[in-house]
Backbone as CSV, one residue per row, in Angstrom:
resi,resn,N_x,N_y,N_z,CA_x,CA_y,CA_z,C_x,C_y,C_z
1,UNK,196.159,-48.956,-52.300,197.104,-49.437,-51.294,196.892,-48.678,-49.988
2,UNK,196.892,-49.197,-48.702,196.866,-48.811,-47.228,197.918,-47.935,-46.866
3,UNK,197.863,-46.848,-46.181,199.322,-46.386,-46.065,199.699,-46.715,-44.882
4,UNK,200.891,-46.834,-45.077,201.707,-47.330,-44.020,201.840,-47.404,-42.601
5,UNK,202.283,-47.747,-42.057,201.881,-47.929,-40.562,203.369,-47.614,-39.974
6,UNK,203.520,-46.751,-38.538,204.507,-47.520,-38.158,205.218,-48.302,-37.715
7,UNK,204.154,-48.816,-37.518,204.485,-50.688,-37.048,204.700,-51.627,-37.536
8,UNK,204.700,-51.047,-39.093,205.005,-52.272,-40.088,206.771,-52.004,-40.524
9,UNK,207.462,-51.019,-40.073,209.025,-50.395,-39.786,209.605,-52.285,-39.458
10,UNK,210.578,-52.347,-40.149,211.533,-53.557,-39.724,211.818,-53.270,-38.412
11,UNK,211.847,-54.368,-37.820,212.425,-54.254,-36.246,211.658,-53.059,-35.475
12,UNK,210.555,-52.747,-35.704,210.129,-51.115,-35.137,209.898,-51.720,-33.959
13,UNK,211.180,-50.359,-32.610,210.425,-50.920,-31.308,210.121,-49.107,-30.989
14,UNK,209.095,-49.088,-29.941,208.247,-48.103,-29.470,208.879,-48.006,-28.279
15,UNK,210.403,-47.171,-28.202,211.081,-47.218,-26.412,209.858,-46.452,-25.548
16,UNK,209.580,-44.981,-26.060,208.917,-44.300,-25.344,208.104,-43.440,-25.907
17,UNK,207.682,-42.495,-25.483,206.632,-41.385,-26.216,207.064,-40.663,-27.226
18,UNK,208.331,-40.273,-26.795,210.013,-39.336,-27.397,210.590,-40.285,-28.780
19,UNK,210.502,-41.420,-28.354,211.799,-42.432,-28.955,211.486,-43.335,-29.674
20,UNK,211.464,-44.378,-31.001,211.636,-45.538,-31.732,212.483,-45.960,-32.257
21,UNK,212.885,-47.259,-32.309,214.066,-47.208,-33.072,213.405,-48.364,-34.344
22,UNK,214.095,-48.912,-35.204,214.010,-49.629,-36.309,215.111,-49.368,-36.853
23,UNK,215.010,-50.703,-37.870,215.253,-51.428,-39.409,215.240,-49.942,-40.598
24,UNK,215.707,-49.844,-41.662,215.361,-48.968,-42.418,213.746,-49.149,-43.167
25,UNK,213.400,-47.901,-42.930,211.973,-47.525,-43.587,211.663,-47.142,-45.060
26,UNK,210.928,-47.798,-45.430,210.556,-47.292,-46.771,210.455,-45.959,-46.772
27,UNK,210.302,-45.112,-48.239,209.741,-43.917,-48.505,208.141,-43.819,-47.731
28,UNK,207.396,-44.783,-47.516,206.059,-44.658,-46.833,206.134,-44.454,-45.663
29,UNK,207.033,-45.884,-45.422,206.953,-45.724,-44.029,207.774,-44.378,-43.208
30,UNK,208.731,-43.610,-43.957,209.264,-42.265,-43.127,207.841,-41.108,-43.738
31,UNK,207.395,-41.423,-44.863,205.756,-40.546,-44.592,205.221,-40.686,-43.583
32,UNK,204.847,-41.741,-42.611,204.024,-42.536,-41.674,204.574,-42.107,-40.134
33,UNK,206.064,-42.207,-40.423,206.840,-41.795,-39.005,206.636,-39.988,-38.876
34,UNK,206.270,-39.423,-40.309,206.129,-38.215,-39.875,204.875,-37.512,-39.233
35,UNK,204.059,-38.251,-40.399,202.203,-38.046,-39.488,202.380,-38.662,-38.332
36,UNK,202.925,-39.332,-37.407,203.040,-40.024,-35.993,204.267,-38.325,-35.204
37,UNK,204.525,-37.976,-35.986,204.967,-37.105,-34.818,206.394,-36.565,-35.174
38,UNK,207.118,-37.587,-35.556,208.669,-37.723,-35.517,209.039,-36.633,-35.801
39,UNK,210.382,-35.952,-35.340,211.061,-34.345,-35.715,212.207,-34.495,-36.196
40,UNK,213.099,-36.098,-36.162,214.145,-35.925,-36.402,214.624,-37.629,-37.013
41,UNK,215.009,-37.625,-37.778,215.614,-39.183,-38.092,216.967,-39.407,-37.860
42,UNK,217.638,-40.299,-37.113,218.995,-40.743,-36.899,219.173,-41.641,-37.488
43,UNK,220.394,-42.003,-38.430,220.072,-43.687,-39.093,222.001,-43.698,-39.112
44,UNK,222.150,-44.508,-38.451,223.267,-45.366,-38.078,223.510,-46.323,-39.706
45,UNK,222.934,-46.396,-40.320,223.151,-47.558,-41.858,224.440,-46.875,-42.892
46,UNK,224.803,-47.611,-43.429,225.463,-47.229,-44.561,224.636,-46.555,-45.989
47,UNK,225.137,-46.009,-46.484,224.443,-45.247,-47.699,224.788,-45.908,-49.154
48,UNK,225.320,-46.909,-49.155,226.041,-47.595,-50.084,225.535,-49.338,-50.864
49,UNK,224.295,-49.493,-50.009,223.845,-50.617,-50.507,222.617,-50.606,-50.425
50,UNK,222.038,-50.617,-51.543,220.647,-50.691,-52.228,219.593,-51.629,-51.321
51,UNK,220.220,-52.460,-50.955,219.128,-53.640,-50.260,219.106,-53.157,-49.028
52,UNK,219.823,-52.136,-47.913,219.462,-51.650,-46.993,219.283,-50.189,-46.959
53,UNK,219.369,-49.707,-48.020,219.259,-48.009,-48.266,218.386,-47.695,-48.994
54,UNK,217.814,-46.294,-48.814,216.876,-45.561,-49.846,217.763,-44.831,-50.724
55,UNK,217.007,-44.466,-51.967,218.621,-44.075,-52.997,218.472,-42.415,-52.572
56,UNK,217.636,-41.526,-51.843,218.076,-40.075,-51.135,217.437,-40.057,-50.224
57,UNK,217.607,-40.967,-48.876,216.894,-40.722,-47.677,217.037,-39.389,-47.104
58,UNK,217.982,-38.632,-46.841,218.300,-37.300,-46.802,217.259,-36.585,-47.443
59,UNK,217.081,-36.249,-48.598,216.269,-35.665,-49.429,214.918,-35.976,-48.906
60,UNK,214.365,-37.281,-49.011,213.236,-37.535,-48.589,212.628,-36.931,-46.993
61,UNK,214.120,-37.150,-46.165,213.100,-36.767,-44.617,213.012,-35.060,-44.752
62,UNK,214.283,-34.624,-45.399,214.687,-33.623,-45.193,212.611,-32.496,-46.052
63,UNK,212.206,-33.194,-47.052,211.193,-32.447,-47.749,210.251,-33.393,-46.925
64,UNK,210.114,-34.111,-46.401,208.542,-34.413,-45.102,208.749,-33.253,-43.734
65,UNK,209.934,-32.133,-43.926,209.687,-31.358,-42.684,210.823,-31.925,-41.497
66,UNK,211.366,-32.706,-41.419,212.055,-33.270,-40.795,213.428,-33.564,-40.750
67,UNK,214.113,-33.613,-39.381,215.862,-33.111,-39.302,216.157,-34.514,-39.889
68,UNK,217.721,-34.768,-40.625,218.150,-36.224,-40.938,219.212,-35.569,-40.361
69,UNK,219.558,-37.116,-39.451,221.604,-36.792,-39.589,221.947,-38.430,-39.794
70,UNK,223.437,-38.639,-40.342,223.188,-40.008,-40.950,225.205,-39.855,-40.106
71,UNK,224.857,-41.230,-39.626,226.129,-41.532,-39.117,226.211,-42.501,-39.167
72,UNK,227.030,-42.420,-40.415,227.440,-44.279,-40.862,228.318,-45.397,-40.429
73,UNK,227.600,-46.172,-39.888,228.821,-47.124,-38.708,228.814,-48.528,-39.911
74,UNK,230.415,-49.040,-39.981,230.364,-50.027,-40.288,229.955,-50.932,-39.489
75,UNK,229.152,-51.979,-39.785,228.397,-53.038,-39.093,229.529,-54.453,-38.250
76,UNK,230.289,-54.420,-39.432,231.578,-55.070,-38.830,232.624,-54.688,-38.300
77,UNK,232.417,-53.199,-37.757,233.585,-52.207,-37.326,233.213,-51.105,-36.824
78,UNK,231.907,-51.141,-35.807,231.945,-50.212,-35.238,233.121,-49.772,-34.373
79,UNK,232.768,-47.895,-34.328,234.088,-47.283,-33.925,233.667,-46.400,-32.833
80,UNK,234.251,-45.990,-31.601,234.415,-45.007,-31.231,234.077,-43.597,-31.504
81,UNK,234.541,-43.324,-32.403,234.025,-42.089,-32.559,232.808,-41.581,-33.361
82,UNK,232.500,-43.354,-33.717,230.921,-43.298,-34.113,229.841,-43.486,-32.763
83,UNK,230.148,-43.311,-32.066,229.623,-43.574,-30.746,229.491,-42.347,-30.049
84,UNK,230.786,-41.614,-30.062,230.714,-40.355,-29.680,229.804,-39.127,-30.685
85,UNK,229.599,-39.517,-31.690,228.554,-38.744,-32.959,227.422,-38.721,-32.223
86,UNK,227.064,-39.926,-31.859,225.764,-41.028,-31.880,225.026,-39.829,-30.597
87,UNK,226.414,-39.841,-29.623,226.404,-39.116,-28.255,225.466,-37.695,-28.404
88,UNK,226.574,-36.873,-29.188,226.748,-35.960,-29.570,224.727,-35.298,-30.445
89,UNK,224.242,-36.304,-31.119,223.317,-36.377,-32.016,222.295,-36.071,-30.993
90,UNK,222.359,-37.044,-30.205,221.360,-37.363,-28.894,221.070,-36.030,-28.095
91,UNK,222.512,-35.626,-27.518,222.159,-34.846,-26.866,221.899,-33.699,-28.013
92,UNK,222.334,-33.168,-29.163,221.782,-32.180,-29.495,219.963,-31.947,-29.877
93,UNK,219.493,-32.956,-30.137,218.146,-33.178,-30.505,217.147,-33.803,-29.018
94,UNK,217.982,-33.158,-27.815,217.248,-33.860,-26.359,216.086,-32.757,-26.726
95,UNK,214.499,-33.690,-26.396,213.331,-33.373,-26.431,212.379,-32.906,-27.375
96,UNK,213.118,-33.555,-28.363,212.635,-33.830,-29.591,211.824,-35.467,-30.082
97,UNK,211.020,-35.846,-30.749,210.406,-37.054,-31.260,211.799,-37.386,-32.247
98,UNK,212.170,-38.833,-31.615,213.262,-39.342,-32.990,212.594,-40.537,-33.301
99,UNK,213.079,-40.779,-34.492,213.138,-42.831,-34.848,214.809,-42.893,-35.124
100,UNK,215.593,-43.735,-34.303,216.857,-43.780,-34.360,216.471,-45.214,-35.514
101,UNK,217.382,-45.087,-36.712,217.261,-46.810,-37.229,219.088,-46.905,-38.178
102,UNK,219.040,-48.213,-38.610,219.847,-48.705,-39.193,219.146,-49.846,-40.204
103,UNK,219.818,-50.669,-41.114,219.698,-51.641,-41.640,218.340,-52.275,-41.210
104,UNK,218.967,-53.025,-39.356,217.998,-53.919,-38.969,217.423,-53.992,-37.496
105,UNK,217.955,-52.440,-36.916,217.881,-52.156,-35.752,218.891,-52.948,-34.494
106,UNK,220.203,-53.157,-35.049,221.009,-54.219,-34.460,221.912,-52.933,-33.830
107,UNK,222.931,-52.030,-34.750,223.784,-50.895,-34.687,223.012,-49.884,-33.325
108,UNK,221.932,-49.829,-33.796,220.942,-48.658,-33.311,220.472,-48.935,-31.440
109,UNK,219.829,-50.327,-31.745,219.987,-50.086,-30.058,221.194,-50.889,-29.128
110,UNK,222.437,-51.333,-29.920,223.682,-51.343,-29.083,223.746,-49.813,-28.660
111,UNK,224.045,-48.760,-29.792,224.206,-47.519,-29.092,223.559,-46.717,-28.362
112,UNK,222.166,-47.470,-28.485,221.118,-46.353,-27.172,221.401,-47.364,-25.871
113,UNK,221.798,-48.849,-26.062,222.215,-48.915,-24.787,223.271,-48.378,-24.444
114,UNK,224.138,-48.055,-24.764,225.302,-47.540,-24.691,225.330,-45.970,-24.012
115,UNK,224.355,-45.336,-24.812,224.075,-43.991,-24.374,223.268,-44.117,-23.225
116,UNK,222.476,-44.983,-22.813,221.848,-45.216,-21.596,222.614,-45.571,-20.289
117,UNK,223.556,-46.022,-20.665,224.315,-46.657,-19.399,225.312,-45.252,-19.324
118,UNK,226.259,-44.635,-20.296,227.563,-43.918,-20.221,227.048,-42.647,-20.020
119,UNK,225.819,-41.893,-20.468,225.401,-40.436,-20.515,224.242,-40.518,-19.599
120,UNK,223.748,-41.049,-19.692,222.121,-41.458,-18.835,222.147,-42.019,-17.523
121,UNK,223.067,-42.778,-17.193,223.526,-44.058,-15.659,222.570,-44.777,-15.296
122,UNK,221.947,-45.370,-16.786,221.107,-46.589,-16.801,222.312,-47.372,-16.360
123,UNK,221.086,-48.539,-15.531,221.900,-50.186,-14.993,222.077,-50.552,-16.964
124,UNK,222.456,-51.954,-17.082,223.270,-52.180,-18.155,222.080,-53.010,-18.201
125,UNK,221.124,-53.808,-17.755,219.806,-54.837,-17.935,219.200,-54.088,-18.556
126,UNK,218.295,-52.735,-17.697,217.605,-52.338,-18.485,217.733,-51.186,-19.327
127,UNK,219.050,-50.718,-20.093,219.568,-50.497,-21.331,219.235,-50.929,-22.244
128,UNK,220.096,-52.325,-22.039,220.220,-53.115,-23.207,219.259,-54.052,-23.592
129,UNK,217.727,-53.775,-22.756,216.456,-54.573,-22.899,216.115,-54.456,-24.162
130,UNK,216.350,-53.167,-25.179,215.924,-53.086,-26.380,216.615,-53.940,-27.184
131,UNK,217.546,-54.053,-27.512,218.643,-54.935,-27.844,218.524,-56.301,-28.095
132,UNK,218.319,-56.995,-26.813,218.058,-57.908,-26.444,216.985,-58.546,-27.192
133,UNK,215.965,-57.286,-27.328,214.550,-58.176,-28.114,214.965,-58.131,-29.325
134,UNK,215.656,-57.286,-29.838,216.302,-57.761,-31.350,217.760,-58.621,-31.739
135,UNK,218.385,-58.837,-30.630,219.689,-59.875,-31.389,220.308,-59.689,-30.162
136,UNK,221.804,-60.350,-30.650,222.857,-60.886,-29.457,223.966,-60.251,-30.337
137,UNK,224.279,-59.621,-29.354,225.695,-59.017,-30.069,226.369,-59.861,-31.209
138,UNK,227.424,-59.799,-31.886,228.016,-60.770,-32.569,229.353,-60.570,-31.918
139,UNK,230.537,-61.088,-33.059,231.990,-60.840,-32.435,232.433,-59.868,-32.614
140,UNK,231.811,-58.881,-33.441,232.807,-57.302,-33.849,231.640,-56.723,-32.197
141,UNK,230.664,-56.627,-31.966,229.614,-56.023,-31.523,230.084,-56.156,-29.936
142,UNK,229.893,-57.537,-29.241,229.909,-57.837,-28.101,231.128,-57.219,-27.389
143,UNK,232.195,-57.328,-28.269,233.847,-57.296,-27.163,234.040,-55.203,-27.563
144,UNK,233.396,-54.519,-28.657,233.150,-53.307,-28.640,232.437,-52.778,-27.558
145,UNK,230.983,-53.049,-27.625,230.183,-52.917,-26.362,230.677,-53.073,-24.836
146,UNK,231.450,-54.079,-25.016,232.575,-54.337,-23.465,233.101,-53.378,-23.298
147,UNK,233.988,-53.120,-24.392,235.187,-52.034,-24.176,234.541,-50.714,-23.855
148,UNK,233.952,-50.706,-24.575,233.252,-48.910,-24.481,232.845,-48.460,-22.510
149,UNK,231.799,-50.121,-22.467,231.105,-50.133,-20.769,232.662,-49.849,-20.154
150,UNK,233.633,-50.775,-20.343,234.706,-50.527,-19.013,235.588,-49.315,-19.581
151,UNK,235.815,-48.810,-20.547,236.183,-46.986,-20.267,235.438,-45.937,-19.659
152,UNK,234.085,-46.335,-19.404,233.360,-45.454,-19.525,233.550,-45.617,-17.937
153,UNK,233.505,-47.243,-17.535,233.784,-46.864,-16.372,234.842,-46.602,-15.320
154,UNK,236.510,-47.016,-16.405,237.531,-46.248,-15.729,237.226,-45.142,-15.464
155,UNK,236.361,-44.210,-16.511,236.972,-42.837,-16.095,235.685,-42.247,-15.142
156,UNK,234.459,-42.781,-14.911,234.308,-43.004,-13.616,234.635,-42.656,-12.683
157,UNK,235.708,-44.054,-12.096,236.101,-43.967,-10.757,237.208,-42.835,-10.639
158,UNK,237.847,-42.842,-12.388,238.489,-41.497,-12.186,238.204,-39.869,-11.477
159,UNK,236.495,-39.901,-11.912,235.917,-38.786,-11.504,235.648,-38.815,-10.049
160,UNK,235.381,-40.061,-9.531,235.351,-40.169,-8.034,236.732,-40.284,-7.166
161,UNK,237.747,-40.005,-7.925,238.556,-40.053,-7.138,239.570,-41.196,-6.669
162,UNK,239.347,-41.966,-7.968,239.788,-43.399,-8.135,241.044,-43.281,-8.682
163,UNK,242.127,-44.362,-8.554,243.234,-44.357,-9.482,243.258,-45.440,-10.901
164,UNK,243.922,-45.344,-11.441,243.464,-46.173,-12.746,244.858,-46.983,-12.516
165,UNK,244.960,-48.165,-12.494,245.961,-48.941,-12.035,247.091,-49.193,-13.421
C-alpha cells in the first residue's frame, strides 16, 4: 500500500505554509501530516462517533511527536465559548505548522474565518474564501457566524469611542 498523502485528507485545503485545514484524517494520513511538517493538530469534531472519529486520536498525534488539543463543537450548536477556545488555541500555538480539522472541514474554517476577521482584521471576503470552497453555512452556522461578526463589531466601535445604542 502507498502511504498517504496529504492531499488525500477529506476536504484538505493548503491556507498557507503555517496552516491546513481538513475533514478528519486517518491514522495514515496524521502519519503523513507529520512527515509534511505539522507541530500541532486542532480538531474542532466530536469524539463520540465512530464514522467521524479515530477511536484515540489524542494518543495517536500525541506518540507521532505532535501537540493535540481537541475542542469539541457541536455541529448543530456551535457556541461561543467554543470560539473563544478556538481563539485562545490559535493564539497560543502562533508560529507553529497546524492542520486545524473537524468531521468535514465545515466547523473548522467558519472559525478561521472568524478568527481572521475578529483577531486578525481580515475583510470578511477574503476570510471566509476558505469556507466558501467547502460549503454554505447552514441554519445553526450562518445566523451564529452573523452574531459573532456584529459583537465583534459592537465592541469595536466601542474601542473607538463609539456608543452602543
Amino acid at each position: 500500500m502507498d502511504a498517504a498523502r496529504v492531499s488525500e485528507i477529506l476536504n484538505y485545503l493548503r491556507i498557507d505554509a503555517a496552516l491546513a485545514t481538513s475533514g478528519q484524517p486517518s491514522v495514515d494520513e496524521l502519519h503523513a501530516i507529520r512527515s509534511d511538517g505539522t507541530e500541532v493538530v486542532i480538531n474542532l469534531a466530536l469524539h463520540d462517533d465512530p464514522r467521524y472519529s479515530l477511536p484515540d486520536e489524542a494518543g495517536t498525534v500525541s506518540a507521532l511527536g505532535m501537540t493535540y488539543v481537541h475542542i469539541p463543537v457541536k455541529f448543530d450548536a456551535p457556541a461561543e465559548g467554543d470560539l473563544v477556545a478556538f481563539f485562545e488555541a490559535m493564539e497560543r500555538h502562533r508560529g507553529k505548522k497546524l492542520l486545524l480539522h473537524c468531521a468535514a472541514n465545515k466547523r473548522v474554517t467558519a472559525f478561521l474565518g472568524l478568527y481572521r476577521v475578529i483577531r486578525e482584521g481580515w475583510d470578511t471576503g477574503r476570510a471566509f474564501a476558505p469556507m466558501r470552497e467547502i460549503w454554505e453555512p447552514n441554519a445553526a452556522w450562518a445566523p451564529f457566524i452573523e452574531a459573532m461578526l456584529a459583537k465583534h463589531a459592537a465592541g469595536k466601535r466601542l474601542e473607538q469611542g463609539g456608543r452602543r445604542e
